[in-house]
C-alpha positions as CSV (number, residue, x, y, z in Angstrom):
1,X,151.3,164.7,-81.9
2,X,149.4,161.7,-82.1
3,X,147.0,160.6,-79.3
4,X,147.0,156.8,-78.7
5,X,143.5,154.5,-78.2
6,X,144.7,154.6,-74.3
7,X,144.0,158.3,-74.2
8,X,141.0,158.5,-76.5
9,X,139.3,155.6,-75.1
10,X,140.1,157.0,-71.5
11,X,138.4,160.2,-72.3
12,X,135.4,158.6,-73.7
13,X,135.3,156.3,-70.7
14,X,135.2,158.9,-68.2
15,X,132.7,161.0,-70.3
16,X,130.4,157.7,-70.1
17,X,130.4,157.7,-66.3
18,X,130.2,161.5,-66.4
19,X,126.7,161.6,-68.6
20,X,125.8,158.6,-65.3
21,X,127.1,160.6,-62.6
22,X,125.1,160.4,-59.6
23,X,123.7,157.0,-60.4
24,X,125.9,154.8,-58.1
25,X,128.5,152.7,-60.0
26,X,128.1,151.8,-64.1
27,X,129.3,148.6,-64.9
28,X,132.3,148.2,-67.5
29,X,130.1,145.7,-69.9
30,X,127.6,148.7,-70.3
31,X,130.1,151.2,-70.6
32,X,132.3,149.2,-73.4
33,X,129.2,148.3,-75.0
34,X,127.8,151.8,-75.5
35,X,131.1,153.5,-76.3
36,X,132.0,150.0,-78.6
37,X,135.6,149.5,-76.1
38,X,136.8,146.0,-75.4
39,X,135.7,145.2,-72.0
40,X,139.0,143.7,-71.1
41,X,140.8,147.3,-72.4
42,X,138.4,148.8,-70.3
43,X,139.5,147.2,-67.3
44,X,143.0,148.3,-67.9
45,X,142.4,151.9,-68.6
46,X,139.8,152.2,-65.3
47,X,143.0,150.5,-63.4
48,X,145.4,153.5,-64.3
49,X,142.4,156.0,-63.9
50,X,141.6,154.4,-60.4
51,X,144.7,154.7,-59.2
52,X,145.4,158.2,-60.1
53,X,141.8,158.8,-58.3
54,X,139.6,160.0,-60.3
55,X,137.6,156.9,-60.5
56,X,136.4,154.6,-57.6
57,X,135.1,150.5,-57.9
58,X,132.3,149.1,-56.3
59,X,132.6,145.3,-56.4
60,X,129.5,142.7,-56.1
61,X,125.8,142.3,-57.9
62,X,125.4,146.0,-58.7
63,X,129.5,147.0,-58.9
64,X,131.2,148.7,-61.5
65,X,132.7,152.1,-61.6
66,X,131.9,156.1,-60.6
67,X,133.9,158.8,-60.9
68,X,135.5,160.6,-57.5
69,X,134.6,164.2,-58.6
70,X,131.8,166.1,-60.2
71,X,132.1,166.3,-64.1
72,X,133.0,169.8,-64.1
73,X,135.8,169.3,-61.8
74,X,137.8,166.7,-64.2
75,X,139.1,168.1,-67.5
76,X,139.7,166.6,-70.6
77,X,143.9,167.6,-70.1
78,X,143.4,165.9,-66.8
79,X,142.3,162.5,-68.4
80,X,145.0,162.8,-71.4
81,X,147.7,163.2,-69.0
82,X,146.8,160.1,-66.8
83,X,146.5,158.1,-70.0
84,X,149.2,159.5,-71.9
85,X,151.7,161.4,-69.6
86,X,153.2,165.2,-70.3
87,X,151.5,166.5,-72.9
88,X,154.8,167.6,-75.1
89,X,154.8,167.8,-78.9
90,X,158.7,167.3,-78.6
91,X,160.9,165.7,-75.9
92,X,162.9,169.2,-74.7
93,X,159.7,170.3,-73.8
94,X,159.5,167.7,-70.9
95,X,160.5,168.6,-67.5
96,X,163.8,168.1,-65.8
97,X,161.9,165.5,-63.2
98,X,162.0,163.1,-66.0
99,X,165.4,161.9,-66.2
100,X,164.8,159.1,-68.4
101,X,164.5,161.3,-71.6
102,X,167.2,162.5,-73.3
103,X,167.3,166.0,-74.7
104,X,168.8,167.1,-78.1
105,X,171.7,168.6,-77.1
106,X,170.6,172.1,-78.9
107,X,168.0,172.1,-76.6
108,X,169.4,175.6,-75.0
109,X,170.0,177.6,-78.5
110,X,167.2,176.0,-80.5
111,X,165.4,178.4,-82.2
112,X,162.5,176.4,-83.0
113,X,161.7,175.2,-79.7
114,X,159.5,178.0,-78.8
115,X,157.6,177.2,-81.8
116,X,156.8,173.6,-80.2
117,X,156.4,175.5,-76.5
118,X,153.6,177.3,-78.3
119,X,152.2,174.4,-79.7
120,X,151.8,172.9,-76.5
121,X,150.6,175.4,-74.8
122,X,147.9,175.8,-77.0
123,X,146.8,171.8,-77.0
124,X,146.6,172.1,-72.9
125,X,144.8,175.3,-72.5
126,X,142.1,173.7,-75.2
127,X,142.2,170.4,-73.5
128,X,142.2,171.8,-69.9
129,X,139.6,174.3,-71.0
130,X,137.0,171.4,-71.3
131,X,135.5,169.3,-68.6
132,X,133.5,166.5,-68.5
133,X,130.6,168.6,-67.5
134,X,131.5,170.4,-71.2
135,X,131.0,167.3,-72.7
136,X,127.7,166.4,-71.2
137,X,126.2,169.6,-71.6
138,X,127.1,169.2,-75.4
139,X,125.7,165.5,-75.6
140,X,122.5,167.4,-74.7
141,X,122.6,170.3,-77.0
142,X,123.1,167.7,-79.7
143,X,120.1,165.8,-78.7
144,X,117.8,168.5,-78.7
145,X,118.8,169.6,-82.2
């Protein structure tokens, strides 16, 4: 499983408002320029992000963006999933409220698909275990080493 720039870039986007949090909106031409994202990307991933609510905009002079929740109410697995979708290492993973997909037709008597289910269990408890709040805390640690 291969995360796309959509997903990383989202994460570090919401981690830049996070470490701002409280400071009324951040503009996207700071943000992109301290975590090196094309501002024009930027828009496009604070669109999707916006419109799953977890970020607000703030338009004139002083506008930009601020998240909707405390840091240590949005988690990492949050973010990925609103970037990416389901997080599933394999397609017969996916639920059945996706009927778009189509599912090996094994998918009932495979014997390796628990190995996957573990797999991705694993990547959303680690993801979903960390919180923006996580990642600002460590920001800190690291600066004080």
């Amino acid at each position: 499983m291969k995360l796309s720039t959509k997903g990383r870039y989202g994460v570090a986007a919401m981690y830049d408002l996070a470490l701002h949090y409280g400071q009324g909106a951040i503009s996207l031409k700071s943000v992109a320029q301290r975590q090196g994202i094309s501002e024009h990307y930027l828009e496009q991933l604070m669109g999707t992000l916006r419109k799953a609510g977890y970020v607000k905009s703030v338009r004139g002079a002083q506008g930009g963006y601020a998240l909707t929740k405390e840091p240590a109410q949005i988690s990492v697995g949050d973010i990925i999933r609103i970037m990416e979708g389901p997080i599933a290492p394999v397609d017969c993973l996916l639920s059945d409220e996706d009927a778009s997909r189509t599912f090996c037709a094994r998918v009932n008597i495979c014997v390796t698909r628990g190995v996957w289910a573990k797999v991705r269990d694993s990547i959303t408890s680690v993801l979903d275990s960390i919180t923006l709040a996580d990642l600002c805390n460590e920001e800190k640690r690291q600066g004080d080493e």
